[in-house]
VOBA-1610 file (N, C-alpha, C; in pm, whole numbers, padded with zeros to 5 digits, always signed):
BEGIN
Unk-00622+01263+01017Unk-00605+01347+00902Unk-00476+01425+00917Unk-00392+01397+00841Unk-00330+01532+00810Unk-00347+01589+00696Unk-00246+01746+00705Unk-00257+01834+00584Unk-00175+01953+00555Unk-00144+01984+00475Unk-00045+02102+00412Unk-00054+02146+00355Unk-00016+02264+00295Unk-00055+02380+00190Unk+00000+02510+00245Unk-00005+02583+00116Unk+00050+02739+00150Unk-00094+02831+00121Unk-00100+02962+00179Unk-00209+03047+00141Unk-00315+02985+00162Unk-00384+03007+00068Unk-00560+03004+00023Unk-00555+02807-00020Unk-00490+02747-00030Unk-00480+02576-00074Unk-00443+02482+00029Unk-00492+02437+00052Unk-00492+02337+00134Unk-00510+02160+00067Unk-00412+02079+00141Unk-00403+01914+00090Unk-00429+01866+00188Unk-00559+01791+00164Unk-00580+01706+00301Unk-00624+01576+00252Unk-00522+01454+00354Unk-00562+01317+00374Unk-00622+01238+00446Unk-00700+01148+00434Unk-00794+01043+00469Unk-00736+00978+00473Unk-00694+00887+00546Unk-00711+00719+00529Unk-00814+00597+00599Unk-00825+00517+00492Unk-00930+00378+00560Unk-00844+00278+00565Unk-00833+00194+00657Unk-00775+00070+00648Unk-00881-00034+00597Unk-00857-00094+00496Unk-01000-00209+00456Unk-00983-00360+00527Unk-00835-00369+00657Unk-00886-00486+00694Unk-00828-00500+00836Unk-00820-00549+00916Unk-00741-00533+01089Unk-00619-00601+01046Unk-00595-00695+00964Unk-00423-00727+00916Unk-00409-00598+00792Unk-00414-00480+00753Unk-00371-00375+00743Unk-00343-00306+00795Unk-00374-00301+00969Unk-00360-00186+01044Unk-00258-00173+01121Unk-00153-00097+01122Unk-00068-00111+01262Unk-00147-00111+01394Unk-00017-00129+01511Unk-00101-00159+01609Unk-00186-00005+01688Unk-00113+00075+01622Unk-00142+00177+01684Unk-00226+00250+01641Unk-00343+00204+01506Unk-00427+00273+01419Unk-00556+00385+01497Unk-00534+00462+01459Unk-00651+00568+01515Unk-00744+00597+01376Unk-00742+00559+01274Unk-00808+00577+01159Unk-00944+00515+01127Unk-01003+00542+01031Unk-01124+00478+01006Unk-01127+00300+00969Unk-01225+00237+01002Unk-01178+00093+00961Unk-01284+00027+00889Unk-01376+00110+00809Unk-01497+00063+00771Unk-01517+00101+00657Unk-01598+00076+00551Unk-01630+00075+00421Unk-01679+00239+00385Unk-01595+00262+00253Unk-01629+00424+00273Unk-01786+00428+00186Unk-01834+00497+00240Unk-02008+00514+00155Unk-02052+00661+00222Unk-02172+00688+00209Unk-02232+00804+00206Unk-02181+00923+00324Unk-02236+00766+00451Unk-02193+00808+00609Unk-02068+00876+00633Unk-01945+00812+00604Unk-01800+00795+00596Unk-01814+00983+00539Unk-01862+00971+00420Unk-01794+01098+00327Unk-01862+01216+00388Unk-01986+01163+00489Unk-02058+01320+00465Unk-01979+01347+00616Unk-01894+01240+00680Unk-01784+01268+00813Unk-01693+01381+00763Unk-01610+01335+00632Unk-01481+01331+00633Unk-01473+01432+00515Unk-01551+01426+00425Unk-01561+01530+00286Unk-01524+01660+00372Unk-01477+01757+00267Unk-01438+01925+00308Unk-01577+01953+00321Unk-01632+02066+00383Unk-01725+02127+00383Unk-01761+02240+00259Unk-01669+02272+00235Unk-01598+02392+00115Unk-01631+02329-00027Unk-01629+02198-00032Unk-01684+02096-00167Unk-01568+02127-00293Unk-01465+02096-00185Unk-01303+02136-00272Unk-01288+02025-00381Unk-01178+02045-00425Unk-01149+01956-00572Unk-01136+01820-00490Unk-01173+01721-00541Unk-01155+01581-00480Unk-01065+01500-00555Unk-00993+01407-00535Unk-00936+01286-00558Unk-00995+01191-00574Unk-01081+01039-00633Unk-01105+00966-00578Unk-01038+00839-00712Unk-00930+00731-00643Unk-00889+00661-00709Unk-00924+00498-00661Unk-00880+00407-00737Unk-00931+00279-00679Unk-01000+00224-00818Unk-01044+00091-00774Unk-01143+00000-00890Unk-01227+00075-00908Unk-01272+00003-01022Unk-01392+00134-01082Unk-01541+00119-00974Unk-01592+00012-00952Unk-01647-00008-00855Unk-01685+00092-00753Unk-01568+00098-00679Unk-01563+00168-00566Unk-01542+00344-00621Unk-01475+00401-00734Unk-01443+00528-00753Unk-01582+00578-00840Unk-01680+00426-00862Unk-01814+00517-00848Unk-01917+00525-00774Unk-01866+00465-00713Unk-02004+00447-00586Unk-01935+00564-00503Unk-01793+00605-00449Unk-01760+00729-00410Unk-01812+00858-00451Unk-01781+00847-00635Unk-01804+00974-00650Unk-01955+01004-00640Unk-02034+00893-00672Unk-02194+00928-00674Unk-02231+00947-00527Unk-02133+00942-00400Unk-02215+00967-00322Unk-02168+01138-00291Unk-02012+01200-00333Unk-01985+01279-00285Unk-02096+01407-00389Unk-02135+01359-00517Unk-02237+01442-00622Unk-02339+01416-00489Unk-02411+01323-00452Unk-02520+01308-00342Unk-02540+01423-00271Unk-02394+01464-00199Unk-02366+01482-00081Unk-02338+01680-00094Unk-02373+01696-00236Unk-02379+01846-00293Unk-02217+01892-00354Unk-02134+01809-00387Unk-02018+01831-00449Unk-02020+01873-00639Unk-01968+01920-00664Unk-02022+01947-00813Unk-01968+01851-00869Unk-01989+01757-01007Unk-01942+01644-01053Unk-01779+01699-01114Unk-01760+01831-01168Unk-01661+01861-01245Unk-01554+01888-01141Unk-01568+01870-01041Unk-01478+01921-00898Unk-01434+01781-00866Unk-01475+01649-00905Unk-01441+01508-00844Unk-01357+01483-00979Unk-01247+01469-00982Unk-01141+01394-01035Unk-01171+01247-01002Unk-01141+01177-01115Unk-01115+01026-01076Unk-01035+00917-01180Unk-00938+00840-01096Unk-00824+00741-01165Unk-00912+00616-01143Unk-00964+00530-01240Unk-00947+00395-01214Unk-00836+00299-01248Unk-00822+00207-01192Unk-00697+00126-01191Unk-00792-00069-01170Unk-00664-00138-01215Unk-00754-00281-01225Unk-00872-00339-01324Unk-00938-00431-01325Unk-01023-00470-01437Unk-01141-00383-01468Unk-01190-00372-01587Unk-01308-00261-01582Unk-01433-00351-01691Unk-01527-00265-01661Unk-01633-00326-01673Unk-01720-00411-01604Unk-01881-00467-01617Unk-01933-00467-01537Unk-01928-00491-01405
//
């Protein structure tokens, strides 16, 4: 993780690699499918404004787990990108 900010705000990053030919050799990061486990690791404790972008797929199965996980739904931002629908 890193992170930056001034005062009272803070920006903090995650990354997953989704495959071992994504990873440099030197990866210390997560390498596994993000779901409930993953978020209730890595989520703020604070249940700060979230990001979550990607296929729609995946930016709802994220956000429904971070609502799961006691985040308020109006606090999860989300971009889908790529084909949509079922």
């Amino acid at each position: 993780m890193s992170s930056s900010g001034t005062g009272n705000e803070e920006t903090a990053w995650r990354s997953c690699s989704r495959s071992r030919a994504d990873r440099p050799p030197d990866w210390t990061g997560y390498s596994r499918r993000v779901d409930r486990g993953l978020l209730s690791e890595v989520a703020p404790a604070d249940l700060a404004l979230t990001f979550v972008c990607g296929p729609t797929p995946f930016v709802e199965a994220v956000a429904e787990a971070l609502v799961a996980l006691g985040h308020e739904p109006s606090r999860i931002k989300t971009e889908r990108f790529g084909p949509t629908g079922g």
